[in-house]
C-alpha positions in Angstrom: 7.1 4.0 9.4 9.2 0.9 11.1 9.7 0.2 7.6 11.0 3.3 6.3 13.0 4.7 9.0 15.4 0.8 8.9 15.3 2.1 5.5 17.1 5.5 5.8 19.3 3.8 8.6 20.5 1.6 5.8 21.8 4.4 3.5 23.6 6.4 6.0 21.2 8.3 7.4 20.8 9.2 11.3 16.6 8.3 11.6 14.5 7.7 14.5 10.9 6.4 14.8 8.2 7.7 17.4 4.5 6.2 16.8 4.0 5.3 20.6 4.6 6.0 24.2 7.6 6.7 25.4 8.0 3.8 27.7 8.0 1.9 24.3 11.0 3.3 23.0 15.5 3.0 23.1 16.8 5.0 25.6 19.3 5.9 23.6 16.8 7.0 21.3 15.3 9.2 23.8 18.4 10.9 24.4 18.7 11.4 20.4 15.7 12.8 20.4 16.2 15.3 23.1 19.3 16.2 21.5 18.6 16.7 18.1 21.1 13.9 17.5 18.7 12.4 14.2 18.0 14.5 10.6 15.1 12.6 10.0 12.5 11.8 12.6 9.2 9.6 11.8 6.4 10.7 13.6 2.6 9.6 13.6 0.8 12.8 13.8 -0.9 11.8 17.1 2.7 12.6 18.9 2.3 16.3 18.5 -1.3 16.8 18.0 -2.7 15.5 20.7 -0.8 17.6 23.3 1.4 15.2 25.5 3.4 17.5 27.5 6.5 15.1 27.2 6.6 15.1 23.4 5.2 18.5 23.1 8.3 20.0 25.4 10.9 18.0 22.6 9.4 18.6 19.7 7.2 22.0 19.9 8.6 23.6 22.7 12.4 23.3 22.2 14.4 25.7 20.5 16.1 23.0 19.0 13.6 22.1 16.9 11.9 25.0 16.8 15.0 26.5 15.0 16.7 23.9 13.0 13.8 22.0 11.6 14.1 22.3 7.5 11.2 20.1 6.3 7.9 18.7 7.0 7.1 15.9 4.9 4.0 14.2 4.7 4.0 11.3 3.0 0.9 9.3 1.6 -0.6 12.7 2.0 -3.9 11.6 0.6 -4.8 9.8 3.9 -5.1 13.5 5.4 -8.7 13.5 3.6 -9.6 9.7 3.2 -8.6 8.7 7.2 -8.4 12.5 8.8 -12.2 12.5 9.3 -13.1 9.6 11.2 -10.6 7.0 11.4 -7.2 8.9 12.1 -8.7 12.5 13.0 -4.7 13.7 13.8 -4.1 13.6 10.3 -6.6 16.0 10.1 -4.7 18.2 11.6 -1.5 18.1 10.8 -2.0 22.1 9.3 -1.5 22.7 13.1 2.3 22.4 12.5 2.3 25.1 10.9 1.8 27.6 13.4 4.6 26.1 15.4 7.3 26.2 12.3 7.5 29.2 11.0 8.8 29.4 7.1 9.4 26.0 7.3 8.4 24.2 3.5 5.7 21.7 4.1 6.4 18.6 1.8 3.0 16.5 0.7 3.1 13.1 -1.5 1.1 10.9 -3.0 1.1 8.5 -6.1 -3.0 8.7 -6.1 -4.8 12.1 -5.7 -6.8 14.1 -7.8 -8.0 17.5 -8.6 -10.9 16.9 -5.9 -8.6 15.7 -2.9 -6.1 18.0 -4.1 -7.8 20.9 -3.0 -9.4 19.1 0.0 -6.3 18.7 1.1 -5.1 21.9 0.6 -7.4 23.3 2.8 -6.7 21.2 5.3 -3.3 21.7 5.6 -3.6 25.8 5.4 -1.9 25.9 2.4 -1.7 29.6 0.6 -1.5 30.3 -3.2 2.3 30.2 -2.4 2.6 26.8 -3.6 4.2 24.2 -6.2 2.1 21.4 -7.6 4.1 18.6 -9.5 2.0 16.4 -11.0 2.6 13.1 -13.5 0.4 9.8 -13.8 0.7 7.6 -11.5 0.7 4.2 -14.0 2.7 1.1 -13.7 3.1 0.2 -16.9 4.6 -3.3 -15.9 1.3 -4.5 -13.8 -0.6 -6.4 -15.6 -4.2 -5.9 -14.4 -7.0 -8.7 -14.2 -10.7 -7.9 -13.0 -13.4 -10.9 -13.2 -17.4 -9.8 -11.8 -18.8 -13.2 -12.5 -22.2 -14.7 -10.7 -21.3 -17.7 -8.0 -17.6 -17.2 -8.2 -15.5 -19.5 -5.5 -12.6 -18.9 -3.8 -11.0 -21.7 -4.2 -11.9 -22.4 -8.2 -10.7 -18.7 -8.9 -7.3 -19.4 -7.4 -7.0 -22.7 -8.0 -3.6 -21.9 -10.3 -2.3 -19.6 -6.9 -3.0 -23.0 -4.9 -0.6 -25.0 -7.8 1.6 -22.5 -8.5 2.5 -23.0 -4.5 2.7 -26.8 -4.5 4.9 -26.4 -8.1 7.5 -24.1 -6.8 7.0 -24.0 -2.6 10.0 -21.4 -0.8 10.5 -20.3 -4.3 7.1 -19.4 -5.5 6.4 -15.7 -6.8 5.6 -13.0 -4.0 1.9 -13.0 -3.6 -0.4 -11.0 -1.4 -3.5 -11.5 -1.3 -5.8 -8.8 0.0 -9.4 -9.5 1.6 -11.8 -7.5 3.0 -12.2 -8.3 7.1 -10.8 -10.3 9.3 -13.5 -13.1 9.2 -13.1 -13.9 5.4 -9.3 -13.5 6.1 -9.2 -16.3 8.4 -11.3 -18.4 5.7 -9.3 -17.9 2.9 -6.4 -18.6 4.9 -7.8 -22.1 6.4 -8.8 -22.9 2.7 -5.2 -22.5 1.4 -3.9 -24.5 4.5 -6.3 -27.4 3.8 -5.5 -27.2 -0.2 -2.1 -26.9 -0.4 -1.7 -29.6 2.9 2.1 -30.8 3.3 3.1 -28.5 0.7 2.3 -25.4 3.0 5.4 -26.3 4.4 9.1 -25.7 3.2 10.1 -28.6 1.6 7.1 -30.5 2.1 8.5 -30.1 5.9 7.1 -32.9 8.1 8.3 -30.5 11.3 4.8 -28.2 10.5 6.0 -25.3 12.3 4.7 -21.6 11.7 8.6 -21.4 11.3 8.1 -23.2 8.4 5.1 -22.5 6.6 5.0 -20.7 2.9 1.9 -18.5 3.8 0.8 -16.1 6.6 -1.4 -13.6 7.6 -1.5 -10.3 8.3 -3.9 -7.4 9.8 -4.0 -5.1 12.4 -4.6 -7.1 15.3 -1.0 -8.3 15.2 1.4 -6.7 17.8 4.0 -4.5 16.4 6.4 -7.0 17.0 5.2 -9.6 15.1 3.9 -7.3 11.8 7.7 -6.0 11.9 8.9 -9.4 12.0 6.7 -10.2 9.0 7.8 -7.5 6.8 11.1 -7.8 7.7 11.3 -11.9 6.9 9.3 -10.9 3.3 11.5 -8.3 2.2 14.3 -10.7 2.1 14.9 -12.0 -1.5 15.1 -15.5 -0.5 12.2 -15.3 1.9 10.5 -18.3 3.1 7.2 -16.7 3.2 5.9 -16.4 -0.4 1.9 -15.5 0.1 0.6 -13.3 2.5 -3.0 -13.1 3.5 -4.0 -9.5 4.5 -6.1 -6.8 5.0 -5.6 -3.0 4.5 -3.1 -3.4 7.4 -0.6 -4.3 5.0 0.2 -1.2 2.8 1.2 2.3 4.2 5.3 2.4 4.3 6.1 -0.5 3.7 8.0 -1.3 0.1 8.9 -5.0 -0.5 10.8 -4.6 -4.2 9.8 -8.1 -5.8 6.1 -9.0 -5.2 4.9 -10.4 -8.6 1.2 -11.0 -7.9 -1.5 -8.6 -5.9 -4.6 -10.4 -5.8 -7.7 -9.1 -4.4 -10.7 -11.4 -3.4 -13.6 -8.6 -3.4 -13.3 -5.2 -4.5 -11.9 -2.2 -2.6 -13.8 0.6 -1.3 -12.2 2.8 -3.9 -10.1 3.0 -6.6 -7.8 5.1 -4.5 -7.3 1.7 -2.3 -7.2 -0.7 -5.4 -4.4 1.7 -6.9 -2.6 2.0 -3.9 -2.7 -1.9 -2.9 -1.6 -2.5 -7.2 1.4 -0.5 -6.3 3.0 -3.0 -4.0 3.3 -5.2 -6.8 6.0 -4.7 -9.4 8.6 -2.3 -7.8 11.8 -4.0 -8.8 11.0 -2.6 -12.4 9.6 -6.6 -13.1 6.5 -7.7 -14.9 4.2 -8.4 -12.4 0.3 -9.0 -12.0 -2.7 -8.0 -10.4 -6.2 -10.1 -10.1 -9.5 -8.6 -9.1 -12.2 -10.6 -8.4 -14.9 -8.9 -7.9 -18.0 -11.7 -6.4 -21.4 -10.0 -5.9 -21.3 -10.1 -2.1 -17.9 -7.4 -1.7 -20.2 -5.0 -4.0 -21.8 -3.8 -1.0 -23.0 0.1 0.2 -19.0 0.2 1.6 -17.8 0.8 -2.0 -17.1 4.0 -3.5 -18.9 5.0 -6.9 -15.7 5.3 -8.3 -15.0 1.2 -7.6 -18.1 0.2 -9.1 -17.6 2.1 -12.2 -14.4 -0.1 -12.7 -16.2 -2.7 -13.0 -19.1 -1.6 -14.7 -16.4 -0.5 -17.2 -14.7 -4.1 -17.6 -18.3 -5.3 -18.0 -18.8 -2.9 -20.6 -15.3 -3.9 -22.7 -13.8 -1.0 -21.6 -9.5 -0.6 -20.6 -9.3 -1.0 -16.8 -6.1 0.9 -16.6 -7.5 3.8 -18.7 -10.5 3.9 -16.1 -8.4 3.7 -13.4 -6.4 6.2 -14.3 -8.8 9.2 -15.3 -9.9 8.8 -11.4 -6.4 10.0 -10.6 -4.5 12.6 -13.5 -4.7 15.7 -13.4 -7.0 18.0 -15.6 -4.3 19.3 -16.9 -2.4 16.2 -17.8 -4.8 13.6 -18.9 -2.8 13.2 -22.1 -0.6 11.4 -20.0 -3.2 8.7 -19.8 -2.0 4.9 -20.7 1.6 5.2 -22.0 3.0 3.5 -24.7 5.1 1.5 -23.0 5.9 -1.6 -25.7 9.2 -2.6 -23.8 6.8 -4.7 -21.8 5.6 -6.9 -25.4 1.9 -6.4 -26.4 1.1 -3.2 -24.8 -2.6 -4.7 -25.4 -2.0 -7.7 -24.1 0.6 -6.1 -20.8 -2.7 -3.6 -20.5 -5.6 -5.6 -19.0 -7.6 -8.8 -19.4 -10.4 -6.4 -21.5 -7.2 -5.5 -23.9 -6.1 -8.9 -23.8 -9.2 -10.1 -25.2 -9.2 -7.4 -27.9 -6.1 -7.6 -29.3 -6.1 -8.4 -32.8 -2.2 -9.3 -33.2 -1.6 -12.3 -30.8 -4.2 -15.3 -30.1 -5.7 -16.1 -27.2 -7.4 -19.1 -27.0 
């Protein structure tokens, strides 16, 4: 939300974020708040479900609000069903809003959600037959995707060309992130790319060895706020000095970095929803970019969805990875929208996937 709300403030527009107590937050903000000073306000839904007399008397009991509120957006709106049971139960209830805002249009969006969650959703958010569904594929023609389910894969052999690729081309490397599945393997992976890569971790080769200074980092959600928005904000900058992060889901909802050219993923998500959503980070400056799955035996554990291990069962069977991908998400209604035709890209077998790639009949691949 940090993210988004630097974002609007950016453009022009008067934006305020509230995701914590209010001893954590601007004064001045405060006053805003109290005010109505902002048009848009970002809230985590655990401000006004969870009844805290001093937000609930600004935000649910003030005419202010109560009268001049236009919108209720809710964006990544698929978390309602995926974290609103266990994880995030406020987002479960987010439908409470409604009885507080009368006629006002509730907003939800997502780029992954299908016919199931749709309706999940729907349900948990009150809504009535009154309603407008808008829906498209959700494809990024311009990511390249790569997924490898080999026996007695190594880290370290698999991404052996990320490892050169970073002592080629240092501070000016591609945009990498690298997504793992817990904090243990994180701090691995991150200690074998440190002892790989050596002097070269460092800018320039940098004798001064400084966290200041180094190419790579991590990230999860054991980082104070302070230093994830210091991160983000330091790898959103085209000339960044940081050029791989090491991460965990942590690093996802909100937060949109245009020119990251490689997601990788050491060990499969727990769905496709999560692979599909991580691939999205990759590629938004309109760019070719690239995304590597590699799927080792261990991460194919009882944590992943049915859906994730009939990816790979699909790759393993010669079959498109995007096209798989995909028919988890479109719509009924709109599955000829399935794997575009996008040629701008080159080979649109070759841009597809690595089970394309090896198809394709026009170009050699040796």
């Amino acid at each position: 939300m940090y993210d988004q709300c630097e974002e609007a403030r950016s453009r022009g527009i008067s934006a305020v974020c509230v995701s914590g107590p209010k001893s954590e937050m601007d004064s001045n903000d405060l006053e805003g708040l109290k005010t109505g000073l902002f048009s848009i306000v970002f809230l985590a839904p655990e401000i006004l479900v969870k009844h805290n007399k001093f937000w609930n008397d600004i935000f649910l009991d003030s005419d202010i609000y109560r009268r001049h509120v236009c919108l209720i957006a809710v964006d990544e709106a698929h978390i309602i069903d995926t974290w609103g049971s266990e994880f995030r139960p406020a987002f479960s209830r987010i439908g409470e809003m409604r009885s507080f805002f009368h006629n006002v249009p509730f907003l939800l969006l997502s780029a992954t959600c299908g016919d199931a969650m749709l309706t999940s959703i729907s349900r948990k958010v009150h809504m009535s037959n009154d309603v407008v569904i808008e829906t498209a594929s959700p494809d990024r023609p311009n990511i390249y995707l790569s997924l490898k389910s080999e026996p007695g894969m190594n880290l370290m052999t698999e991404l052996h060309w990320l490892v050169e690729h970073l002592r080629q081309h240092g501070e000016k490397a591609t945009k990498t992130l690298l997504y793992v599945r817990n904090l243990t393997t994180l701090g691995k992976v991150y200690m074998d790319f440190m002892g790989s890569l050596g002097r070269y971790a460092y800018l320039n080769s940098s004798s001064a060895n400084t966290s200041e200074s180094r190419i790579l980092t991590c990230f999860h959600s054991s980082l104070s706020d302070e230093d994830q928005k210091n991160i983000i904000q330091e790898f959103k900058k085209a000339d960044s000095y940081i050029r791989l992060i090491i991460c965990t889901v942590a690093f996802g909802l909100g937060v949109n970095v245009m020119d990251i050219g490689y997601i990788i993923h050491w060990g499969v998500c727990g769905s496709v929803l999560e692979y599909w959503q991580e691939v999205g980070r990759a590629g938004r400056d309109g760019r070719d970019a690239s995304a590597y799955c590699y799927a080792y035996k261990a991460s194919l554990n009882a944590n992943v969805s049915d859906d994730m291990r009939k990816i790979v069962r699909s790759c393993k069977d010669g079959l498109c990875i995007r096209q798989a991908v995909l028919s988890s998400f479109v719509s009924s209604k709109d599955k000829s929208q399935n794997v575009p035709d996008d040629s701008k890209h080159g080979c649109v077998n070759c841009h597809c996937c690595s089970v394309c790639k090896l198809k394709c009949t026009t170009c050699r691949h040796d």
